[in-house]
N, CA, C and O atoms as CSV, one atom per row, in Angstrom:
chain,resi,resn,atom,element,x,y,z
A,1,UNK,N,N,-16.036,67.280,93.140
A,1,UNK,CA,C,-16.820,68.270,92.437
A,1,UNK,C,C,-18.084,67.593,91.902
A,1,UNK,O,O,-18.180,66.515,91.315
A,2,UNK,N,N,-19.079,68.520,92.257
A,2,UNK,CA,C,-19.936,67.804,91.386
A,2,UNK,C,C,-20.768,68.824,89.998
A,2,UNK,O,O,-20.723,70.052,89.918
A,3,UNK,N,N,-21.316,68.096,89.252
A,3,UNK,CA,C,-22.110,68.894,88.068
A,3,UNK,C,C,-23.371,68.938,87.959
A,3,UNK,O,O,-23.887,67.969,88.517
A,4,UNK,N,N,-24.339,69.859,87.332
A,4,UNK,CA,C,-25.178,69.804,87.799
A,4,UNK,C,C,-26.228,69.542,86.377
A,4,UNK,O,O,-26.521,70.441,85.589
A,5,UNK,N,N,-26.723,68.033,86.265
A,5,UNK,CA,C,-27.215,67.704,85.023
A,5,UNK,C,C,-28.641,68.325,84.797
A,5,UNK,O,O,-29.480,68.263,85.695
A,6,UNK,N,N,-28.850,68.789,83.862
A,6,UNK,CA,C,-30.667,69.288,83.476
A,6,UNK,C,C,-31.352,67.947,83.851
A,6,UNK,O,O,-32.268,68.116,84.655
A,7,UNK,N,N,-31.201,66.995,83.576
A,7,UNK,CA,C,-31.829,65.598,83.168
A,7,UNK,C,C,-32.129,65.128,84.927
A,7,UNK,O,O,-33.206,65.005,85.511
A,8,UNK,N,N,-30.936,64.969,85.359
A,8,UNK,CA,C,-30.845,63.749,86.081
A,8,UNK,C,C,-30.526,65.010,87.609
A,8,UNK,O,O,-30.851,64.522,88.691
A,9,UNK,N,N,-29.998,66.350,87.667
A,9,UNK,CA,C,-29.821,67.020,88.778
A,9,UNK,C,C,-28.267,66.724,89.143
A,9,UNK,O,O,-27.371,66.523,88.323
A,10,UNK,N,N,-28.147,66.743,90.562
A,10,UNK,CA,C,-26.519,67.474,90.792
A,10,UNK,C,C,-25.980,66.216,90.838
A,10,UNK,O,O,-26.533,65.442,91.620
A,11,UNK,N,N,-24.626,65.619,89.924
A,11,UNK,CA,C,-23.930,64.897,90.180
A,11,UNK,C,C,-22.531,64.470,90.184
A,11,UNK,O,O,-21.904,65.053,89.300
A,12,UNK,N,N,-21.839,63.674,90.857
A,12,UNK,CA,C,-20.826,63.295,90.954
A,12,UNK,C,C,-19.937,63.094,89.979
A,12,UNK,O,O,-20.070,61.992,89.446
A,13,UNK,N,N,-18.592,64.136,89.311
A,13,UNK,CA,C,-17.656,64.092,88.551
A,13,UNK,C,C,-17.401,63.237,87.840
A,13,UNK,O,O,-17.080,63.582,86.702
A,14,UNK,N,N,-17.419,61.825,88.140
A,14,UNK,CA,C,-17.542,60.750,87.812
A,14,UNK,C,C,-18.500,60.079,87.013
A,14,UNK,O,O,-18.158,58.903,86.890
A,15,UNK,N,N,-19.323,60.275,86.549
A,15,UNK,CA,C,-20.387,60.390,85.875
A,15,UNK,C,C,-20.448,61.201,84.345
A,15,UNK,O,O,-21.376,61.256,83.539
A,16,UNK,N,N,-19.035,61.821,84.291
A,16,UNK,CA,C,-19.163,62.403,83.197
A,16,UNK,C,C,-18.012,62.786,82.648
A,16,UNK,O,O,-17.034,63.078,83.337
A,17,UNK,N,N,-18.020,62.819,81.415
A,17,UNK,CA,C,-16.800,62.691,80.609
A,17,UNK,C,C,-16.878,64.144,79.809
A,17,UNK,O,O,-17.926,64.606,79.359
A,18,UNK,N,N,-15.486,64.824,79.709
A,18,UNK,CA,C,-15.004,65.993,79.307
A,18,UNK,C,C,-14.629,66.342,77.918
A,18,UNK,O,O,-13.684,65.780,77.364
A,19,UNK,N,N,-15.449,67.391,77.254
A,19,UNK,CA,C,-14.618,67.106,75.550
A,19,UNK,C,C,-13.691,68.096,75.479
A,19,UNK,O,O,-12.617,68.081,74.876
A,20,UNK,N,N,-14.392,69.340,76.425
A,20,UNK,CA,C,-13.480,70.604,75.928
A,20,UNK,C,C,-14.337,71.727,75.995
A,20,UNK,O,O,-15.513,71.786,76.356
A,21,UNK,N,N,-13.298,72.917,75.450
A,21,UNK,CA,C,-14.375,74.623,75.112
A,21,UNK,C,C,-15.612,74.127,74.663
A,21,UNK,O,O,-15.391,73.129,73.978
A,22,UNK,N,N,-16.896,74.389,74.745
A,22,UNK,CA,C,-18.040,75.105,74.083
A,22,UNK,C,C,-17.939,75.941,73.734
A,22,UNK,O,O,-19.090,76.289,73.997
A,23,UNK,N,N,-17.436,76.973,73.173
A,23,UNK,CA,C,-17.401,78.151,72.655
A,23,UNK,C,C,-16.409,77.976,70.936
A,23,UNK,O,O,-16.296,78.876,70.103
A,24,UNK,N,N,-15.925,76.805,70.852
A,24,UNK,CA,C,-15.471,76.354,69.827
A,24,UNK,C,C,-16.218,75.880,68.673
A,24,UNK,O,O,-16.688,74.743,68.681
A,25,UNK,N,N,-16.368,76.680,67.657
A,25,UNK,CA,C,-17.112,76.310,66.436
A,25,UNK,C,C,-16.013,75.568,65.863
A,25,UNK,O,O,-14.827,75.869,65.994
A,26,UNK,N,N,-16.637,74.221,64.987
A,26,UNK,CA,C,-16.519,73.839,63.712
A,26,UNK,C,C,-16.101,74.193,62.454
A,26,UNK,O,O,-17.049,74.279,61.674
A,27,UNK,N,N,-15.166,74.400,62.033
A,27,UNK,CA,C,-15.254,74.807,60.695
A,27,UNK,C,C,-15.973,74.790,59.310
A,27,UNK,O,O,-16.062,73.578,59.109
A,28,UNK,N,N,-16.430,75.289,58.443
A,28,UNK,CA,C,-17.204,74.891,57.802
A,28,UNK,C,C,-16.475,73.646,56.411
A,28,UNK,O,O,-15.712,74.009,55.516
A,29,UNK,N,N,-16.911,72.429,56.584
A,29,UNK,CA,C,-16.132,71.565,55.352
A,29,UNK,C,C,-15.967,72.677,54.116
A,29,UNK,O,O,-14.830,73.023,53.795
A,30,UNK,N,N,-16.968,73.148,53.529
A,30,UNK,CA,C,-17.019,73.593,52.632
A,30,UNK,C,C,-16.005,74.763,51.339
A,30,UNK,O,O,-15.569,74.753,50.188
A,31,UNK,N,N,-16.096,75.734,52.704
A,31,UNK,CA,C,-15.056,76.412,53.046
A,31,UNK,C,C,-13.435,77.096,53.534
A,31,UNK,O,O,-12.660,78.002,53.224
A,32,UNK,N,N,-13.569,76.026,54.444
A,32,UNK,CA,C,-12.088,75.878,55.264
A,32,UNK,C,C,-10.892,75.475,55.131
A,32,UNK,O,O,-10.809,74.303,54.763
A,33,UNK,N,N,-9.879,76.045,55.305
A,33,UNK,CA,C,-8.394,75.116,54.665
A,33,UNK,C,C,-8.076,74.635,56.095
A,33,UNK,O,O,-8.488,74.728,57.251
A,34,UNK,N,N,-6.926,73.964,55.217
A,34,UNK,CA,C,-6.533,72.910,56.035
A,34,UNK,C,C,-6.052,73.463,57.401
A,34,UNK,O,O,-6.165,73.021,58.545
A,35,UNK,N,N,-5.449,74.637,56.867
A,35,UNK,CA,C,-5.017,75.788,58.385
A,35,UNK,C,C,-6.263,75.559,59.206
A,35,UNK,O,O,-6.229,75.075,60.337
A,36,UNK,N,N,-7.367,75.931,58.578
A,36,UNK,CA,C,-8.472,75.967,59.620
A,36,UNK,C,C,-8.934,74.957,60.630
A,36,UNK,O,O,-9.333,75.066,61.790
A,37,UNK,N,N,-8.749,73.903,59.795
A,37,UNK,CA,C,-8.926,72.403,60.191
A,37,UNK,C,C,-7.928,72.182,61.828
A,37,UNK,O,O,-8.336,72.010,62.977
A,38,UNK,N,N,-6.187,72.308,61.143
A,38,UNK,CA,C,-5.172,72.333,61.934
A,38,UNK,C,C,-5.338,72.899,63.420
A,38,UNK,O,O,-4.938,72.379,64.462
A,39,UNK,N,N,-6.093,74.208,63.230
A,39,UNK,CA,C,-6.582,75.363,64.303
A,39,UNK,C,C,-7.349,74.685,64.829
A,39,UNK,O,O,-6.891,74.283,65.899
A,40,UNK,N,N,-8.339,74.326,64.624
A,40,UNK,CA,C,-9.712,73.590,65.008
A,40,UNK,C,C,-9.344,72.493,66.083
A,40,UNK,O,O,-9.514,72.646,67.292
A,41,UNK,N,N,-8.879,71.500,65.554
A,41,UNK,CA,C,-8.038,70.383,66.104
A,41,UNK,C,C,-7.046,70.507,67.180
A,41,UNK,O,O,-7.215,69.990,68.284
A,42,UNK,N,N,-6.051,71.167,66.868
A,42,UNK,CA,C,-4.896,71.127,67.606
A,42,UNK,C,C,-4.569,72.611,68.445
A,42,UNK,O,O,-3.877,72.553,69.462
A,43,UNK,N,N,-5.039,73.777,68.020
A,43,UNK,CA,C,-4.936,75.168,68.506
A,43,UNK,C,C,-5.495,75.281,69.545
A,43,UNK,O,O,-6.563,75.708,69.109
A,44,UNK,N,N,-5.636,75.235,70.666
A,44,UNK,CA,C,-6.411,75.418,71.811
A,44,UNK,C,C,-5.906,76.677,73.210
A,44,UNK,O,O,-5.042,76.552,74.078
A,45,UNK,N,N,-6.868,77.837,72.929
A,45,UNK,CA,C,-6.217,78.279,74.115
A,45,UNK,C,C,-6.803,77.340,75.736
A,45,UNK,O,O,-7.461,76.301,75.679
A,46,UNK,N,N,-6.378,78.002,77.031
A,46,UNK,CA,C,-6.453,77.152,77.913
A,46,UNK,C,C,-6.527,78.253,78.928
A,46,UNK,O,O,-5.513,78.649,79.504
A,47,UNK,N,N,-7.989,78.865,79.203
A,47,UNK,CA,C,-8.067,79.677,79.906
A,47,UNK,C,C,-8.064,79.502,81.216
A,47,UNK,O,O,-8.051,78.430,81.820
A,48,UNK,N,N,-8.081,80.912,81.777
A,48,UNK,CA,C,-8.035,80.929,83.066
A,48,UNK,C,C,-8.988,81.137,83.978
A,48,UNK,O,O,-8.408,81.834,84.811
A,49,UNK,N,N,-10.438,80.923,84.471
A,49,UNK,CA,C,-11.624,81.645,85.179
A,49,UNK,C,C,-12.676,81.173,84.226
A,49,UNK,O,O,-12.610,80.127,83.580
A,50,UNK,N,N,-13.712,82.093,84.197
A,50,UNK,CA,C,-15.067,81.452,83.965
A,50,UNK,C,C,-14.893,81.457,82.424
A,50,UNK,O,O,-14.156,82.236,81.820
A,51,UNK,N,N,-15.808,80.307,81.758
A,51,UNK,CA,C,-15.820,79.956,80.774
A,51,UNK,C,C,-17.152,78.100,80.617
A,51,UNK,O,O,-17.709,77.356,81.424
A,52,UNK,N,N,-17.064,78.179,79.418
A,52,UNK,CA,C,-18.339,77.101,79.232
A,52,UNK,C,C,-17.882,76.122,78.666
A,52,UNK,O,O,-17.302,76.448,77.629
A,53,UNK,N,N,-17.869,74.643,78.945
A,53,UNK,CA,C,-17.353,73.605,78.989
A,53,UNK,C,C,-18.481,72.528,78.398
A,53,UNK,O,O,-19.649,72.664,78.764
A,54,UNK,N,N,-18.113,71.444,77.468
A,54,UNK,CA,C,-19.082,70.952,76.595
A,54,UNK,C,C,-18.830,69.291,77.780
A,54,UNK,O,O,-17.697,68.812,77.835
A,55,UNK,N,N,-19.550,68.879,78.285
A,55,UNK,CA,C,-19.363,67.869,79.199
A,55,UNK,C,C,-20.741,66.551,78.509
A,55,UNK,O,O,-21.746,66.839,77.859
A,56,UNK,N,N,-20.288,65.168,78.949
A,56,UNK,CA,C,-21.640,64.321,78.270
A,56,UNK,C,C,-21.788,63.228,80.010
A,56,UNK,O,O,-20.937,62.643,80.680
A,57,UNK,N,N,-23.160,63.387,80.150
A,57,UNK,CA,C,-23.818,63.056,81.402
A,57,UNK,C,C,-23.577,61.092,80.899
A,57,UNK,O,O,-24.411,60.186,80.900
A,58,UNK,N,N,-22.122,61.077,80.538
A,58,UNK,CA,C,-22.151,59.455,80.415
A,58,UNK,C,C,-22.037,58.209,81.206
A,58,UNK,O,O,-21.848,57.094,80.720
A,59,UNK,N,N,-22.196,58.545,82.740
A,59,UNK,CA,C,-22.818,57.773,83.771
A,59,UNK,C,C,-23.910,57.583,84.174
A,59,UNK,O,O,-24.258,56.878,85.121
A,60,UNK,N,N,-24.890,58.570,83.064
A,60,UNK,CA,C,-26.521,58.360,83.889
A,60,UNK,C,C,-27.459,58.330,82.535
A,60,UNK,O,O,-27.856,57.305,81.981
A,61,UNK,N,N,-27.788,60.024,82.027
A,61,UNK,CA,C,-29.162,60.051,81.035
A,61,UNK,C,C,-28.198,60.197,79.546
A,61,UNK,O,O,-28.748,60.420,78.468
A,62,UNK,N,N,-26.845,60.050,79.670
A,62,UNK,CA,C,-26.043,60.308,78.135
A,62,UNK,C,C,-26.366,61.578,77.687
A,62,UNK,O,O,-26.171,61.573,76.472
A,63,UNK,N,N,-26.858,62.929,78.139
A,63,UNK,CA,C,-27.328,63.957,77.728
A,63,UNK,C,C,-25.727,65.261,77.417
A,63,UNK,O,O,-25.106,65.621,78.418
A,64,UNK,N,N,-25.486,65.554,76.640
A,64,UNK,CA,C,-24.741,66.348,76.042
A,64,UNK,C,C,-24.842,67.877,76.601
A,64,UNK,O,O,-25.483,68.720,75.974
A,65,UNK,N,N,-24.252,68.145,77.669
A,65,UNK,CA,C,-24.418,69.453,78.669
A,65,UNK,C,C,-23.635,70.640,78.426
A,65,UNK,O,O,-22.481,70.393,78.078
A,66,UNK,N,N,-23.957,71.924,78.516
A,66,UNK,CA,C,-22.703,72.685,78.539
A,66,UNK,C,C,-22.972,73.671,80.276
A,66,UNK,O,O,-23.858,74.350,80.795
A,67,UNK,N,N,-21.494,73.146,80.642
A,67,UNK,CA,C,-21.864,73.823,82.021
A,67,UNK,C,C,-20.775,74.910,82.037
A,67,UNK,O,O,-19.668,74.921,81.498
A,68,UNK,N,N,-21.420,75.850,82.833
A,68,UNK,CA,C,-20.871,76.980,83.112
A,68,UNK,C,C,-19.727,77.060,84.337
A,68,UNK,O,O,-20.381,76.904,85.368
A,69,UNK,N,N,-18.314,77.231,84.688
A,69,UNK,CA,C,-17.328,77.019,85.264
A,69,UNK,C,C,-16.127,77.754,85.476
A,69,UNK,O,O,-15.503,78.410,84.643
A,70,UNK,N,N,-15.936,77.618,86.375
A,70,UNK,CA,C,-14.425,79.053,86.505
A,70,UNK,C,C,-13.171,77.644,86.842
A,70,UNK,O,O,-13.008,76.833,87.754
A,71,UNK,N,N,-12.511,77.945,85.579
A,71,UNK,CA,C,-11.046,76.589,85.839
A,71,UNK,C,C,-10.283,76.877,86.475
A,71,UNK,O,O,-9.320,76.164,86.757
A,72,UNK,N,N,-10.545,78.340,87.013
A,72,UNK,CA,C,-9.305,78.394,88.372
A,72,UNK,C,C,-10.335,77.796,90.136
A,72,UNK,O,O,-9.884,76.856,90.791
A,73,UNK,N,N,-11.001,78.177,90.364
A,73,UNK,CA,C,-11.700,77.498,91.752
A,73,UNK,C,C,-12.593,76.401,91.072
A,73,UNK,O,O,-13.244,76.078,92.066
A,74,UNK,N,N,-13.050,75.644,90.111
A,74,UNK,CA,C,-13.893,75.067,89.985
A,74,UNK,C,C,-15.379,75.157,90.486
A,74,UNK,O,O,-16.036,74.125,90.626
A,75,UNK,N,N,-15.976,76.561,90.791
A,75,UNK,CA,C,-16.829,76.967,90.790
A,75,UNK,C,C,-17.722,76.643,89.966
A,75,UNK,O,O,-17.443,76.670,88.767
A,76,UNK,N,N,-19.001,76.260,90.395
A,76,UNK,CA,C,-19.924,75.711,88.992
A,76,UNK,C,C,-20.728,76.717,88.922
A,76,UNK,O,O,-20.582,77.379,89.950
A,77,UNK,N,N,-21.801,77.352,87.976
A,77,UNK,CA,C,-22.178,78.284,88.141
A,77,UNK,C,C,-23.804,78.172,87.285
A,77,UNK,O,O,-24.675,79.038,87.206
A,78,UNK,N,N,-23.786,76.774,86.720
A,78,UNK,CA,C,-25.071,75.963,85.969
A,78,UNK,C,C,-24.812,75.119,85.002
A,78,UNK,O,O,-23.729,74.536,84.965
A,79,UNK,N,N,-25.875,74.908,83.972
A,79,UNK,CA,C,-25.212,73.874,82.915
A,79,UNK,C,C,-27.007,73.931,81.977
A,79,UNK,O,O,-28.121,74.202,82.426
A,80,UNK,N,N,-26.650,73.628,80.884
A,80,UNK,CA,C,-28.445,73.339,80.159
A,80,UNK,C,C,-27.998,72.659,78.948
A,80,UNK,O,O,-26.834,72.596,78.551
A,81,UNK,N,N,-28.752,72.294,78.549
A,81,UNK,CA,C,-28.494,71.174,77.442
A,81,UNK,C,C,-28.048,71.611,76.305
A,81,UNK,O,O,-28.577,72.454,75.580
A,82,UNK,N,N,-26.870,70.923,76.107
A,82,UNK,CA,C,-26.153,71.448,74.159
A,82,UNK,C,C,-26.888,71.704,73.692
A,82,UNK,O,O,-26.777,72.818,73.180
A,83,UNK,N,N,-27.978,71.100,73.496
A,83,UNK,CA,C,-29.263,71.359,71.841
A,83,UNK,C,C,-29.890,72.389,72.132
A,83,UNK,O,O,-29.937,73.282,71.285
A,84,UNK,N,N,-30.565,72.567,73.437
A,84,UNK,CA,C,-31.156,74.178,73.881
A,84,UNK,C,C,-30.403,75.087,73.609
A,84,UNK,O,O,-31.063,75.869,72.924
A,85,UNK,N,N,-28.930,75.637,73.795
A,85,UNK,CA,C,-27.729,76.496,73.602
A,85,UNK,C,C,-27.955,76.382,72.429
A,85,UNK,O,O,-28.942,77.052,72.124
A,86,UNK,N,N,-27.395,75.702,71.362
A,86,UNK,CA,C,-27.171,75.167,70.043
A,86,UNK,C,C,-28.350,76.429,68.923
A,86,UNK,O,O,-28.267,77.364,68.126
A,87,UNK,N,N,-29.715,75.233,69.899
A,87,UNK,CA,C,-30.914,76.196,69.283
A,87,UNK,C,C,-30.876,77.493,69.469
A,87,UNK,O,O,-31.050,78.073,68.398
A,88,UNK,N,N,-30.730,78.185,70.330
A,88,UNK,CA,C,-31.171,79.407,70.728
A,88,UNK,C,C,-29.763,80.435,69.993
A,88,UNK,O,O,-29.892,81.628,69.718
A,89,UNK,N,N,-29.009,79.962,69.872
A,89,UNK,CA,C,-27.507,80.466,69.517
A,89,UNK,C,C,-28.036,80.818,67.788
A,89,UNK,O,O,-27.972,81.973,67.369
A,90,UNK,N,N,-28.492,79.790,66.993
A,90,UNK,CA,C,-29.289,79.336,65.698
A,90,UNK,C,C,-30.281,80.813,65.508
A,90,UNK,O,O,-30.374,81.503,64.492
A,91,UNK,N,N,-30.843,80.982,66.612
A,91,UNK,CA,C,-32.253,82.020,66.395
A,91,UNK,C,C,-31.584,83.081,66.351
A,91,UNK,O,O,-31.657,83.823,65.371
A,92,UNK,N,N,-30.654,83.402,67.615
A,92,UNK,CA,C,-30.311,85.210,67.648
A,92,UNK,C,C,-29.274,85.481,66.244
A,92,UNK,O,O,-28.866,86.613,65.988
């Protein structure tokens, strides 16, 4: 399989290391009990088909990606940089 980096263009699986959902917020310290924390950490659903995946380009430019992916065919479907998402997520 390969991924397809903003930075560096289409590359080899190998090249990059997996954290998990993108679609997973943080809890807020401030706010949050420990339940929340617990959830955060350890609660994970484990879907099936398309969904957005937080991946780090740590064989080439180290760039922090979220690519777009179906976990049943491994279909890739794009990817753009955490901080662009991040930002634009921030505005709307």
């Amino acid at each position: 399989m390969k991924l397809p980096c903003p930075l560096c263009g289409s590359r080899a699986l190998e090249e990059f290391t997996y954290l998990g959902d993108a679609s997973v917020t943080r809890p807020d310290p401030e706010t949050e009990t420990l339940d929340d924390w617990y959830a955060f950490v350890y609660l994970r659903d484990n879907p099936c088909g398309r969904m957005h995946e937080l991946w780090q380009h740590s064989g080439g430019c180290r760039a922090w990606i979220v690519v777009e992916r179906d976990t049943l065919t491994h279909e890739v479907f794009g990817s753009e940089l955490a901080r662009d998402r991040n930002t634009r997520e921030r505005a709307a």
